[in-house]
C-alpha positions as CSV (number, residue, x, y, z in Angstrom):
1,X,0.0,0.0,0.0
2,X,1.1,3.5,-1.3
3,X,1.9,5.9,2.0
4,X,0.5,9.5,2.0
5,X,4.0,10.8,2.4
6,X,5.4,9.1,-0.8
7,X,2.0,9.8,-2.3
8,X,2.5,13.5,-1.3
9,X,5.8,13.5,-3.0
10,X,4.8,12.4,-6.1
11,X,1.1,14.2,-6.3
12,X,2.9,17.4,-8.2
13,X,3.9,14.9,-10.9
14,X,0.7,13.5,-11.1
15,X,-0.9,16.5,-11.3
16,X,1.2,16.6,-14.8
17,X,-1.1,14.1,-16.4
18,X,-3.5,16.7,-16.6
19,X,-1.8,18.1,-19.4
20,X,-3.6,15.9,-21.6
21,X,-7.0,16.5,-21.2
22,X,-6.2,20.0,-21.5
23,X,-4.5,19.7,-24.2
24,X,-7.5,17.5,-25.9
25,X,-9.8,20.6,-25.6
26,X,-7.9,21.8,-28.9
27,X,-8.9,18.8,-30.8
28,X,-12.4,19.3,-29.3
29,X,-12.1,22.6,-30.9
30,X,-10.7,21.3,-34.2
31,X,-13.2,18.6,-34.5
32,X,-15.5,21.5,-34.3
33,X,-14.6,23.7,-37.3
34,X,-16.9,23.7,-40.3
35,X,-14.4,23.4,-42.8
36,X,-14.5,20.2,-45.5
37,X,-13.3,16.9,-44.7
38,X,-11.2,14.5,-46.6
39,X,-12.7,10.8,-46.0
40,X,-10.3,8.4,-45.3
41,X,-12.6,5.5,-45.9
42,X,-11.1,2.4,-48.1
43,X,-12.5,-0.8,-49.7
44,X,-11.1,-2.3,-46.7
45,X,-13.1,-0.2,-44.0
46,X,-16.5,-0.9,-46.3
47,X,-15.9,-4.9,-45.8
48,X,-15.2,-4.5,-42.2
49,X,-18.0,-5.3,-40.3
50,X,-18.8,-3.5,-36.7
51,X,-18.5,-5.5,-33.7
52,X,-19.1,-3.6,-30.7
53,X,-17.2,-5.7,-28.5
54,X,-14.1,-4.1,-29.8
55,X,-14.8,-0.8,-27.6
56,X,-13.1,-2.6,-25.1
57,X,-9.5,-2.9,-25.9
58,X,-10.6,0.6,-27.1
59,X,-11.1,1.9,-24.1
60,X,-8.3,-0.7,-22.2
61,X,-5.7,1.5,-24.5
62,X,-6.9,4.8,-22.4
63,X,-6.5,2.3,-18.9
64,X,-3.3,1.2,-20.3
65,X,-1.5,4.4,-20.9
66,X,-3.0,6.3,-17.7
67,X,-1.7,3.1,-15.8
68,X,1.9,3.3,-17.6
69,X,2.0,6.8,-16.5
70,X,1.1,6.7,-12.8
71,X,3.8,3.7,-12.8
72,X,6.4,5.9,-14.8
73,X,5.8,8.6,-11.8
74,X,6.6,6.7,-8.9
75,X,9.3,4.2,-10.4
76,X,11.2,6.3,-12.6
77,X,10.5,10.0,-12.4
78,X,13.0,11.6,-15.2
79,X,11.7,9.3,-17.1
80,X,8.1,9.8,-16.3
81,X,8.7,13.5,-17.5
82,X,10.5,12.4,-20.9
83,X,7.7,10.5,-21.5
84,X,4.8,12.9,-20.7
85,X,6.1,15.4,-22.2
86,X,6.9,13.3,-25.5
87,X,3.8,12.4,-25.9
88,X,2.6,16.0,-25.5
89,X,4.9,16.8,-28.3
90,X,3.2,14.2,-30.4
91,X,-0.3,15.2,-29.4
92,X,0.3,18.7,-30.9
93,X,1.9,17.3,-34.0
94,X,-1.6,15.4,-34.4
95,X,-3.3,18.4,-33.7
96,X,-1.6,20.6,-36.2
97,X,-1.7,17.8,-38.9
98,X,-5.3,17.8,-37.8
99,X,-5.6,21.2,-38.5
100,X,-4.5,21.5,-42.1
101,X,-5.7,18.3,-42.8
102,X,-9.3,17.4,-41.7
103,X,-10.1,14.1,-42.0
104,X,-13.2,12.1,-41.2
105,X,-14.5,8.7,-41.3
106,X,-18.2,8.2,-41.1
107,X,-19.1,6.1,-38.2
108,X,-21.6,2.8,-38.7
109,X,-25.1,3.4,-37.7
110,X,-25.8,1.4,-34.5
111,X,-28.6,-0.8,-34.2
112,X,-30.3,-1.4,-31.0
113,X,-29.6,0.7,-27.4
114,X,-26.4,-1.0,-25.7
């Protein structure tokens, strides 16, 4: 079990993580701009057939990477730091790509309420 004192330590570089969220708000923003779109859709994604079960390692990537994190902070700190702010970096790369080049690929409609 984690003690509060080595919890307190490490709370400031936690607190770091919340550089992503923030940092989502701008693609919030760019997914927002009524601009054209270029499809990305292939042959490929029009044979590919939904299965909704597939959310879940979907949403395990977003556990997995928060988890790698936290982990990061208290083993390895310096690296915890490279890391965070790495992927920051590449987050805004995305985002400016994003910004010159909007994409979109029409979801599937979904049948059913789950």
């Amino acid at each position: 079990m984690i003690r509060w004192n080595v919890f307190r330590a490490h709370l400031f570089s936690l607190s770091l993580l919340l550089s992503i969220p923030l940092l989502s708000l701008i693609y919030v923003y760019l997914n927002r701009l009524d601009r054209p779109a270029y499809s990305l859709v292939t042959d490929l994604d029009r044979h590919t057939p939904f299965v909704k079960l597939f959310v879940l390692p979907y949403l395990g990537w977003f556990a997995f990477i928060f988890a790698a994190f936290v982990y990061l902070a208290f083993k390895n700190r310096p690296l915890y730091i490279k890391t965070l702010v790495l992927f920051n970096i590449g987050l805004l790369v995305c985002y400016g790509v994003y910004a010159v080049y909007q994409t979109a690929v029409p979801r599937p409609a979904l049948d059913g309420s789950d």
